[in-house]
C-alpha positions in Angstrom: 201.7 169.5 186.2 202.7 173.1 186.2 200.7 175.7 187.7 199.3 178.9 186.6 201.7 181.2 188.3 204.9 178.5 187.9 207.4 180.3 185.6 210.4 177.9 184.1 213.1 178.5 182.3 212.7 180.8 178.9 209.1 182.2 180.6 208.5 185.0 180.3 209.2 186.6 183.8 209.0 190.2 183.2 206.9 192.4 180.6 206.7 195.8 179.5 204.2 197.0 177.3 203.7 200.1 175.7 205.4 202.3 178.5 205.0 205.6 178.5 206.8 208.5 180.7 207.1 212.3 180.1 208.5 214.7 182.5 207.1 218.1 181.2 207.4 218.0 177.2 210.9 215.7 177.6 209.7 212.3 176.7 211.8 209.9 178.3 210.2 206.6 177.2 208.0 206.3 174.2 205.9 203.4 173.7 208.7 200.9 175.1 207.9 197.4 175.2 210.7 194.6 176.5 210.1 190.8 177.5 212.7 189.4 179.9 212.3 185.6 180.5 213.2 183.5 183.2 217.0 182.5 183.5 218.0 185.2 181.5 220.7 188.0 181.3 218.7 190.8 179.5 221.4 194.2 179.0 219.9 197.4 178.0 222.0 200.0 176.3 221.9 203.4 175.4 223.6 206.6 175.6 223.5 208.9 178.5 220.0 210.1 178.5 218.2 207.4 176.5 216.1 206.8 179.2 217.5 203.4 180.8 217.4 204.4 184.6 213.8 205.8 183.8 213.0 202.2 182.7 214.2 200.7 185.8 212.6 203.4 188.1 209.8 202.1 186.2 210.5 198.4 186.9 211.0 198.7 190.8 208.1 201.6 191.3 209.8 204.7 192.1 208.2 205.8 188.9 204.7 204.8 187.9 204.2 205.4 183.9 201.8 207.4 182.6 200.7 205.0 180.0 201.6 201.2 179.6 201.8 198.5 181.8 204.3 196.3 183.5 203.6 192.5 184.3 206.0 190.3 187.0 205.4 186.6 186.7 201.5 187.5 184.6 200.5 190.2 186.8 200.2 193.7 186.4 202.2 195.7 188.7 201.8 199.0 188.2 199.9 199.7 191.3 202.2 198.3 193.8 204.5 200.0 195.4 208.7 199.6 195.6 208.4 197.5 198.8 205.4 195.3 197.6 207.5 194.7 194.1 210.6 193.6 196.4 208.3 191.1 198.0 207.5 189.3 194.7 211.4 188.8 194.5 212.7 191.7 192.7 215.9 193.3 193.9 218.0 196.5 192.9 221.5 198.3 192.8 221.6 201.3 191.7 224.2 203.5 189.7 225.6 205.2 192.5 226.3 203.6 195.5 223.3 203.5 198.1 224.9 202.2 201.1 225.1 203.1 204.7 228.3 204.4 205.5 228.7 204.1 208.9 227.2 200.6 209.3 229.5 197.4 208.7 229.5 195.6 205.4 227.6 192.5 207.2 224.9 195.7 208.7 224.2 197.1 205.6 223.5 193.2 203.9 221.8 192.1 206.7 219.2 194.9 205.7 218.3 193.0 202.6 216.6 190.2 204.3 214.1 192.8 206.4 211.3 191.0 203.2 212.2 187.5 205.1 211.7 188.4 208.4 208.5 186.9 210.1 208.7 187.3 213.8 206.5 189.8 216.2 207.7 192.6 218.5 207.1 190.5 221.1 209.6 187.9 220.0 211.8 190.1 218.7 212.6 191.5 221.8 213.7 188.9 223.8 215.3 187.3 221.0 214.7 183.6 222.0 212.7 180.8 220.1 211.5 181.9 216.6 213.2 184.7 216.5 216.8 183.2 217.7 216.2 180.5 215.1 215.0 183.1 212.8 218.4 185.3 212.6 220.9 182.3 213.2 219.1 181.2 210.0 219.5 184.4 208.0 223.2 184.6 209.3 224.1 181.4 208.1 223.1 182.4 204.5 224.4 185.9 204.4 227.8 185.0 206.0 228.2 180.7 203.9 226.6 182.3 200.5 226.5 186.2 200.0 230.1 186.7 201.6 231.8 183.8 200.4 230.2 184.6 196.7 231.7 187.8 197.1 235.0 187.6 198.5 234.4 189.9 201.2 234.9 187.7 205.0 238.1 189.8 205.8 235.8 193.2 205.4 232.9 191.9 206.7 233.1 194.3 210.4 234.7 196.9 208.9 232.0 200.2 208.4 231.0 200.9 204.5 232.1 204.5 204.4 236.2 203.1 205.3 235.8 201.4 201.7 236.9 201.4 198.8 234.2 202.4 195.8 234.9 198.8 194.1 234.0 197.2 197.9 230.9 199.3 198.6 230.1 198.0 195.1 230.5 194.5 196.2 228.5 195.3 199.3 225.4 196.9 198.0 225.4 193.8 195.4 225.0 191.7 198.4 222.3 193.8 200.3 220.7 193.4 196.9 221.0 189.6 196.9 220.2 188.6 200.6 216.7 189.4 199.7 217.0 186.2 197.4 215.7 187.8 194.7 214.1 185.8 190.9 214.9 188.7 188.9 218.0 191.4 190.0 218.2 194.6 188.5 221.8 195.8 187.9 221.7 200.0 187.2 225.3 200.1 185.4 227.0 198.0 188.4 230.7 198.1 186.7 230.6 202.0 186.5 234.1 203.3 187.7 235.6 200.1 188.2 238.9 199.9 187.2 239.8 196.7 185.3 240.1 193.9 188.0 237.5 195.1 189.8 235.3 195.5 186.2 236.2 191.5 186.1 235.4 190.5 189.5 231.9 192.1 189.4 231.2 190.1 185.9 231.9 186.8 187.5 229.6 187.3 190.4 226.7 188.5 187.8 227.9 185.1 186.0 227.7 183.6 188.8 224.4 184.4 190.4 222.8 183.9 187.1 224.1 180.5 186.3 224.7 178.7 189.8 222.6 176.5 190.7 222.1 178.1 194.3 221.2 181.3 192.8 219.6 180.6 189.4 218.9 184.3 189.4 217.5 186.2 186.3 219.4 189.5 185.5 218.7 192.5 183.7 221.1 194.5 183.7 222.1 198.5 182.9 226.0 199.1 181.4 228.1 201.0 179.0 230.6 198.7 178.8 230.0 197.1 175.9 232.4 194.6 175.5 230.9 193.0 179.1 227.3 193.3 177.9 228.1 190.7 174.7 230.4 188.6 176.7 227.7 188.6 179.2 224.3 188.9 177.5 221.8 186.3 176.6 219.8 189.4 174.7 220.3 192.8 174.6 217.8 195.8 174.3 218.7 199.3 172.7 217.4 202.1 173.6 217.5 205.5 172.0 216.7 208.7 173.9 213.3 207.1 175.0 212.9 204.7 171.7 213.7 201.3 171.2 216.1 200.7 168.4 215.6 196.7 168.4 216.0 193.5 170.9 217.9 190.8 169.8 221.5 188.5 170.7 224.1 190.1 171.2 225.3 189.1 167.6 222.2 190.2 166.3 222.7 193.9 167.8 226.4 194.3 167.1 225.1 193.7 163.2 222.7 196.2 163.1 223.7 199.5 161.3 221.8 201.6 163.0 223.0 200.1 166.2 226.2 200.8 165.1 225.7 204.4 164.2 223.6 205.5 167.3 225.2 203.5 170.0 228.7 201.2 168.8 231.0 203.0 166.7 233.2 201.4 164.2 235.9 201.1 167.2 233.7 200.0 170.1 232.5 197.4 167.5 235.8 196.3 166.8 236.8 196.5 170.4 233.7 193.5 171.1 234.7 191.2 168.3 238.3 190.7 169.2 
């Protein structure tokens, strides 16, 4: 019998209801509402300054709205803070790289499972017992799942800041998924990407989202829009703090006003062919 905080497949995991958030007389989201279920791959899209990043700022509580409210899994959120929200499984990237330059690429991911960690000072320091166990156990699934997912073992000692943007990319995807998350919050994750690297990141959103190890639900941020339809089980528009509509991919590419604020006759072209 499912229970009352079980979510399955097509549930709705996260809710936003009539969100509200001004800064000064600039509103930057006006009564926005958006459903993302369980298992999904839910793209929002807009131009620069529609208010997307505002609306995940929102979502991982660096911003708390002024009016509205936002549910994870049936309960309201809007109190809890970025830390307490990445406890209930909600991880982040973010549209520029936030990594730690002069830590290694298996450093900086290891810091993603800091929400796992359960042992003391005490046993922490003389790393033996739990806390041996403990970090053997977090290795083994940072080093068989995240790095191998990736394609990143021959980079793994190497420190961040020697990267290459499309590596650092990788890496703060991985800090993002070591802390196991239900639902991962992608801010425009292909953004100066050339064209391999563009695919390469796809197929590990792919990935993540429809493995079964990872089963992770996605919403994601990006401009490219011929990735969002390949990609997208729904996609959201948003229009300088309004939303236009929320439908399938199909659904939005038809919609004329869509296609005047957002598309264009050639991008729409461009994500039929």
């Amino acid at each position: 019998m499912q229970g009352a905080n079980d979510i399955i497949e097509g549930d709705v995991l996260l809710e936003l209801s009539d969100i509200h958030m001004s800064f000064g007389k600039v509103a930057a989201l006006a009564g926005v509402s958006l459903e993302v279920r369980k298992g999904e791959i839910h793209s929002i899209i807009g131009p620069n300054g529609a208010g997307k990043t505002v609306m995940m700022n929102c979502i991982n509580g660096l911003y708390h709205p002024q009016q509205g409210s936002i549910s994870y899994r049936g309960q309201e959120i809007n109190h809890l803070k970025p830390y307490e929200r990445a406890a209930l499984g909600m991880s982040r990237t973010f549209q520029k790289v936030e990594v730690f330059g002069g830590m290694t690429v298996l450093d900086n991911i290891r810091l993603g499972r800091h929400i796992h960690l359960k042992s003391g000072i005490a046993s922490g320091s003389l790393w033996a017992g739990k806390t041996a166990r403990e970090e053997i156990e977090h290795r083994e699934f940072i080093e068989e799942q995240i790095i191998d997912l990736l394609e990143i073992e021959s980079i793994r000692h190497k420190p961040v800041g020697m990267l290459p943007y499309g590596l650092q990319k990788r890496v703060e995807l991985g800090r993002a998924l070591a802390l196991e998350p239900e639902l991962l919050i992608l801010d425009e994750p292909l953004a100066g990407l050339n064209l391999e690297e563009v695919e390469d990141m796809a197929r590990f959103i792919l990935d993540v989202n429809e493995e079964e190890r990872w089963k992770v639900t996605c919403l994601l941020v990006e401009h490219d829009m011929g990735v969002v339809m390949d990609l997208s089980h729904r996609v959201f528009v948003l229009n300088f703090g309004y939303m236009i509509m929320d439908g399938t991919p199909r659904e939005v590419q038809d919609n004329p006003e869509v296609i005047k604020a957002y598309l264009g006759e050639e991008d729409l072209y461009a994500t039929r062919r």
